[in-house]
C-alpha positions in Angstrom: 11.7 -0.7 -38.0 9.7 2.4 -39.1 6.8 2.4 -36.6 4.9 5.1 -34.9 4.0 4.0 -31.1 1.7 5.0 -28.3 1.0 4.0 -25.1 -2.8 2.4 -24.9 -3.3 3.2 -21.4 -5.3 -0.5 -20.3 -3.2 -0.9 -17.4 -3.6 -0.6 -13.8 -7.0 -0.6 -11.6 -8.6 0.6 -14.6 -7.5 -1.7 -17.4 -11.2 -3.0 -17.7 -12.8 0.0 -18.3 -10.1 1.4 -20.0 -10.3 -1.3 -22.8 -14.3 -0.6 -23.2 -12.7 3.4 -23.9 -13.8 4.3 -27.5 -10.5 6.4 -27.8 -8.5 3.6 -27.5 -10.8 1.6 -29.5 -9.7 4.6 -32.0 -6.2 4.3 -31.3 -6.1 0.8 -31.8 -8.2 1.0 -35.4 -5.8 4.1 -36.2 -1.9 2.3 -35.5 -3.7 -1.5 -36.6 -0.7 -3.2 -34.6 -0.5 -3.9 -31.3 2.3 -5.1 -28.7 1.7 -6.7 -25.3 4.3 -6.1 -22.7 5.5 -8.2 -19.7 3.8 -8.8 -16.4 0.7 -11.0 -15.3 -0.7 -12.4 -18.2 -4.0 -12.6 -16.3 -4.4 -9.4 -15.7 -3.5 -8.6 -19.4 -6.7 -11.2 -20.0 -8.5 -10.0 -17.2 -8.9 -6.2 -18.9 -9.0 -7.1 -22.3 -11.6 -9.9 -21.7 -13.3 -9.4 -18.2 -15.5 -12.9 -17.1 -14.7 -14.4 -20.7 -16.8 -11.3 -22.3 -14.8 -9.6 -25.2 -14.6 -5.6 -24.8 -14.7 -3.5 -27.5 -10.4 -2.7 -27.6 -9.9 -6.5 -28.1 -12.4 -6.6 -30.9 -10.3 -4.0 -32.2 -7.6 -5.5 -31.9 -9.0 -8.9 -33.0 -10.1 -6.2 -36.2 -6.6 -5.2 -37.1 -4.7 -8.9 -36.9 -7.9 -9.9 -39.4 -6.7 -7.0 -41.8 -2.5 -8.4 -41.5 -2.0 -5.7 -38.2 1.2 -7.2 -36.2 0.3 -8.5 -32.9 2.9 -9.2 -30.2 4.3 -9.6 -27.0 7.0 -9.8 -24.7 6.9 -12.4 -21.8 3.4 -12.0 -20.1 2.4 -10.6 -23.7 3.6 -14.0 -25.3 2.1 -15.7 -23.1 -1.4 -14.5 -23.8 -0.8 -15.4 -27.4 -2.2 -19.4 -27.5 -5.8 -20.1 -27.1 -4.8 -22.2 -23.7 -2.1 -20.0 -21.2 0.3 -21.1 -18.5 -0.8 -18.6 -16.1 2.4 -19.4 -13.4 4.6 -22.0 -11.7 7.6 -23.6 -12.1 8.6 -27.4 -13.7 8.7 -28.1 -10.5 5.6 -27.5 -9.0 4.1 -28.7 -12.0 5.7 -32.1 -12.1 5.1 -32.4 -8.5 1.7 -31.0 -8.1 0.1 -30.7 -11.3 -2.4 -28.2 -12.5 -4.3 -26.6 -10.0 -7.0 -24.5 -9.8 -5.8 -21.8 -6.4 -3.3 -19.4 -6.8 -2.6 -19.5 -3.3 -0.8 -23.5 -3.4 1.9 -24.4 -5.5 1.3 -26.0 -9.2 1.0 -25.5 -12.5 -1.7 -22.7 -13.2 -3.7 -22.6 -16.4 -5.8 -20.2 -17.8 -7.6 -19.0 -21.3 -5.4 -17.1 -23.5 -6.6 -14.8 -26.4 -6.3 -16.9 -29.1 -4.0 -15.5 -31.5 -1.8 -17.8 -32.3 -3.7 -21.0 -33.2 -0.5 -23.1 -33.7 0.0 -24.3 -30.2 0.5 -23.2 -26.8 3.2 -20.3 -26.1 5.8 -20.6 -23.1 8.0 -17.9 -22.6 11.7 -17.3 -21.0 11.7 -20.8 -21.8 15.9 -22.0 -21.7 16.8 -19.4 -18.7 13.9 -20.8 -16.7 13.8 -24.4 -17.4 10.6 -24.4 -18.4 10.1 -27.3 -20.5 8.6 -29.0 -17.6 5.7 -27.2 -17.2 5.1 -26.5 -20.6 4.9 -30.4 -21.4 2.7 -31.0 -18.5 0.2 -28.0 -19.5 0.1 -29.5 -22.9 -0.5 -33.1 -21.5 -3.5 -31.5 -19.3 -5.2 -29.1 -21.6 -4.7 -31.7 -24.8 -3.0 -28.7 -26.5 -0.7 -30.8 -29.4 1.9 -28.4 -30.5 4.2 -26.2 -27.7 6.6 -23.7 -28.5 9.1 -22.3 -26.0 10.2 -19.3 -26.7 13.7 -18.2 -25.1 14.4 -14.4 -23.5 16.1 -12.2 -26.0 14.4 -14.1 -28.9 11.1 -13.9 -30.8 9.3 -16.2 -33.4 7.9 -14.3 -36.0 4.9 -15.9 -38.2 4.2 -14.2 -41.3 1.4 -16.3 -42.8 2.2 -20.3 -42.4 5.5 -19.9 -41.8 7.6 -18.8 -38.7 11.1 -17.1 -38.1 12.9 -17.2 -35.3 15.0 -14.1 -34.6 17.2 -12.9 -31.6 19.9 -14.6 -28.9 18.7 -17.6 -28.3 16.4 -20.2 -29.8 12.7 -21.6 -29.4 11.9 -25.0 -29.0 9.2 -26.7 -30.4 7.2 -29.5 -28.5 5.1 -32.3 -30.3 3.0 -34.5 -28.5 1.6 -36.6 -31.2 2.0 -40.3 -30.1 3.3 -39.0 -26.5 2.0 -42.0 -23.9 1.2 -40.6 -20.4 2.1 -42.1 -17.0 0.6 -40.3 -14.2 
């Protein structure tokens, strides 16, 4: 599709000082789109936004969506993409357990995303997992109204107020206005 990509090094032991770097603050302000790849979306958080506290490369990037940059992501990378993140688990934990707070016991785990897409909350590999579970129960905890599940192999593009979605397989989209709870 045309574009010219680097590798923004904010990975590894040294993500969090790495996205304070003013050269990849640079990079960043000089390519004005940005793609998040897979892994643990809390550590993806964790660099980019250390103890809540913004560093300068997420500014930057915050900069570039402002001025129509692209800004996306792949799994982990979706993930980070809603205000409110599923940080791990499975349906099954999460209908069983709940959300949870500890890493360490089996549940739901929640977490704050980045915020870029203000739509709803994201859920990713979402057919070839059976995710919907957990997605509905994260929405039900964290009051979030709007999910969308987002399937491997397949990406919803927004351009503006509208979305696209483009790939293999499909995305689902979860309302929960007038959804009764039974705990």
């Amino acid at each position: 599709h045309g574009f010219d990509v680097v590798l923004a090094a904010v990975h590894g032991e040294g993500a969090a000082l790495a996205a304070r770097h003013p050269v990849i603050v640079a990079l960043v302000q000089d390519y004005g789109s940005v793609f998040f790849t897979g892994g643990d979306q809390a550590l993806i958080t964790g660099a980019l936004a250390p103890k809540g506290v913004e560093s300068p490369v997420l500014a930057a990037i915050r900069q570039a969506h402002a001025a129509g940059g692209l800004i996306a992501g792949s799994s982990a990378g979706a993930a980070i993409m809603s205000g409110v993140m599923i940080s791990g688990g499975t349906s099954l934990e999460a209908a069983t357990y709940g959300v949870v707070p500890n890493p360490d016991k089996p549940g739901l785990l929640m977490g704050k995303g980045l915020g870029f897409f203000p739509w709803g909350m994201v859920d990713q590999h979402f057919i070839k997992r059976g995710r919907f579970g957990r997605l509905v129960i994260a929405m039900a905890d964290s009051g979030v109204r709007r999910g969308f599940g987002i399937d491997e192999n397949t990406a919803l593009f927004v351009d503006g107020p509208q979305g696209h979605v483009i790939g293999e397989f499909g995305v689902f989209v979860l309302d929960m206005k007038g959804a009764k709870q039974d705990k």
